[in-house]
N, C-alpha and C positions, 0 to 999 in steps of 0.2 A: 192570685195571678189568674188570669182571663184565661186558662186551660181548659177548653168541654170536652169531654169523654163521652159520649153515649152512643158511636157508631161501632164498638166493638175493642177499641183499644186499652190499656189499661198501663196505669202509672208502674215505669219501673224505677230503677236505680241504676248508678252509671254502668257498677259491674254487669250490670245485666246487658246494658249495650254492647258492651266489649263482648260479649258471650257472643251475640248475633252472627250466625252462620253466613257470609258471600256469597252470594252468588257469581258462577263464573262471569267475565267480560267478553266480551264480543265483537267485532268491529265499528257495530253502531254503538253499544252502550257500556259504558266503562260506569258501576255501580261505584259511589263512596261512603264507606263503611259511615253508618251514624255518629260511632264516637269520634271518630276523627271528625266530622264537621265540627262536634263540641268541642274536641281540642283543639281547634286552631281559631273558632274562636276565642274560646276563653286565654289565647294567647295574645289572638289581634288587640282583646280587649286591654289586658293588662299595658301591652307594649303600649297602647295609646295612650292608656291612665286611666282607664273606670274598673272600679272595684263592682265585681258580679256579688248582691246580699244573697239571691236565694235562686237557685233552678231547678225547674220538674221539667222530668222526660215520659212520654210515655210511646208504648208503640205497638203492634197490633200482634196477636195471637201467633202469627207466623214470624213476624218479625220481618215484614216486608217492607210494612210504614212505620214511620217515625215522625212525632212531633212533640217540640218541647218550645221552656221559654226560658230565658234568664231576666233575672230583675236586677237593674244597675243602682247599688247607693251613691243617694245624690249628696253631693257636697255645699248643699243650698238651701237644702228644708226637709220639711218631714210628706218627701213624695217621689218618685221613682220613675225612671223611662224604662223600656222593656224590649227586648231584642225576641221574637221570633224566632224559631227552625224546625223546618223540616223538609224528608228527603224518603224516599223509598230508594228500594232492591228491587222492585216488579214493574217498571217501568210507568205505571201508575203516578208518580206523581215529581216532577222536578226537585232541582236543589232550591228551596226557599227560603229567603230572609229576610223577615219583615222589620221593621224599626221606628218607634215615634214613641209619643207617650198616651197613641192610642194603638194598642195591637190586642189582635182577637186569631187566635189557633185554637181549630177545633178539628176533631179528628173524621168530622164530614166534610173536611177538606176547606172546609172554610178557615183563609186565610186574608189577613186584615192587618196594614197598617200606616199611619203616615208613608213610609217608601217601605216600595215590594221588589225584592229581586228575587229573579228565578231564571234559574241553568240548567238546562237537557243534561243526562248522563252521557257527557262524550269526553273520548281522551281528551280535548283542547279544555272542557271545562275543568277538568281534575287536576291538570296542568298551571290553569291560570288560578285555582279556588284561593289558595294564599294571596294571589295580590288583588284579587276582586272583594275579599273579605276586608282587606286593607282599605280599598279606595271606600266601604260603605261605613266603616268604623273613624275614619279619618275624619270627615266634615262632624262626625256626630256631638264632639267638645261644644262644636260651636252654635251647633242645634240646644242642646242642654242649658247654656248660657242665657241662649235668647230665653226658650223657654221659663228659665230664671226671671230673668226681668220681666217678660209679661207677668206673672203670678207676682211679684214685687208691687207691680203696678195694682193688679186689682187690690195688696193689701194695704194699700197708701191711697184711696179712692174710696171716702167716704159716700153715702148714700143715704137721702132723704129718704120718709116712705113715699112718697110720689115716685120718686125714682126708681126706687125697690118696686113700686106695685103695677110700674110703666114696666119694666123687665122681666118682669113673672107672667102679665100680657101678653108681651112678645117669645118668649119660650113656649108659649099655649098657642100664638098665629103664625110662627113655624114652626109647629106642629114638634118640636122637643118634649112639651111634655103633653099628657092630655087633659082632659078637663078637670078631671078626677082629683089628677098632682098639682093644681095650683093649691088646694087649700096645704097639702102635704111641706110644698116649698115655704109659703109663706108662714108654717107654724115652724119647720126647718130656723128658718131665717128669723123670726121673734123669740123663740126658744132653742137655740140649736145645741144637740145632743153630743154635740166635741165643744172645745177650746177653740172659736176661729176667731179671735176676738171680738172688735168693735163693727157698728154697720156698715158694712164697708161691702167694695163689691165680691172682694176674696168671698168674704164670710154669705151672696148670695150664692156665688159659683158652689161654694161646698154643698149649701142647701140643696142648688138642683141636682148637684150630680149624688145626694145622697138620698135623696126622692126619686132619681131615677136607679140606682141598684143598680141589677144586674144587667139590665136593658144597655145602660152607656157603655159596656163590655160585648155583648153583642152586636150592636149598631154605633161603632165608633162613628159613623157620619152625625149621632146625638151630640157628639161632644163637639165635633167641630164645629157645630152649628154654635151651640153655648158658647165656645168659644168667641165668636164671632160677634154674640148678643152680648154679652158683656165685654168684650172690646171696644164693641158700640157706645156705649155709655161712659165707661172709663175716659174717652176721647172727647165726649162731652162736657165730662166734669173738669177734665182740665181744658 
């Protein structure tokens, strides 16, 4: 899961949240405890119908920041969409929640993903956090589905190697990958190191985003673009 750590914060466990000391409220700013954001999502989630497979929290030496993710199991293949949060006590950093099946939380504050929502610590936001959790969990069924049938599509979209070698082109002239990763994708995609089956475009998309690593986690705009390139071509083939 796209969690970075290296600006001072470190991985806890839930009880550990609970532990986190309050800070008093104020007229301007009404703090919400971290585990409560976690619990009401992971209640929003259930109510709606996605099962959370895995979550890390972590949060800063004082326990002022917090930032975590949850990983949703999909009922559609071997791949995952990913919820975002985080929230500080020092008024340092808003209520956050990121969601898509690109998201990047890192604890320099870098926050990333298909849709961003963010709420100051004020009584009205504490008040509404249950039904604004609601209104961003609500559409997401129907986010996952589509998401489904694109990835359906690239693995029903076979590909020539003209094809394949016209797309590995265009991932290296917007600049997705660099010169270096064409040879990487294209021995990806002749050999490739999973189960993605036959030459299809699914089976190019794994290539690049397994040539790109870590990078497609930190520059989700990587993947949107892939996305984009291999849409391009799937549209052609049919």
């Amino acid at each position: 899961m796209p969690l970075v750590l290296h600006a001072g914060a470190d991985p806890v466990s839930y009880d550990d949240l609970r532990a986190v000391v309050m800070p008093e409220a104020t007229s301007t700013h009404v703090p919400v405890a971290h585990h409560e954001i976690v619990e009401l999502m992971r209640y929003t989630l259930g109510f709606h119908g996605h099962e959370i497979a895995d979550e890390v929290h972590a949060i800063t030496p004082d326990g002022a920041r917090y930032f975590g993710l949850m990983t949703l199991r999909s009922p559609y293949g071997e791949y995952a969409d990913t919820l975002g949060l985080r929230n500080s006590h020092d008024k340092s950093l808003p209520i956050g929640i990121a969601f898509g099946s690109r998201v990047f939380v890192c604890d320099n504050t870098a926050f990333i993903g298909d849709h961003v929502i963010k709420r100051k610590h004020t009584v009205r936001a504490k008040r509404e956090l249950p039904g604004l959790l609601s209104e961003i969990v609500q559409p997401l069924q129907a986010e996952r589905l589509a998401q489904n049938q694109k990835l359906l599509t690239y693995q029903k979209t076979p590909l020539t190697d003209a094809q394949a070698d016209h797309v590995i082109m265009d991932l290296y002239r917007n600049d997705v990958i660099g010169v270096q990763a064409i040879a990487h994708v294209l021995k990806a995609f002749d050999e490739p190191p999973h189960d993605w089956g036959g030459r299809t475009a699914w089976r190019l998309f794994n290539s690049a985003t397994f040539a790109l690593a870590g990078k497609a986690a930190e520059k989700p705009t990587l993947t949107k673009a892939l996305h984009q390139i291999i849409d391009g071509v799937c549209e052609e083939v049919h």
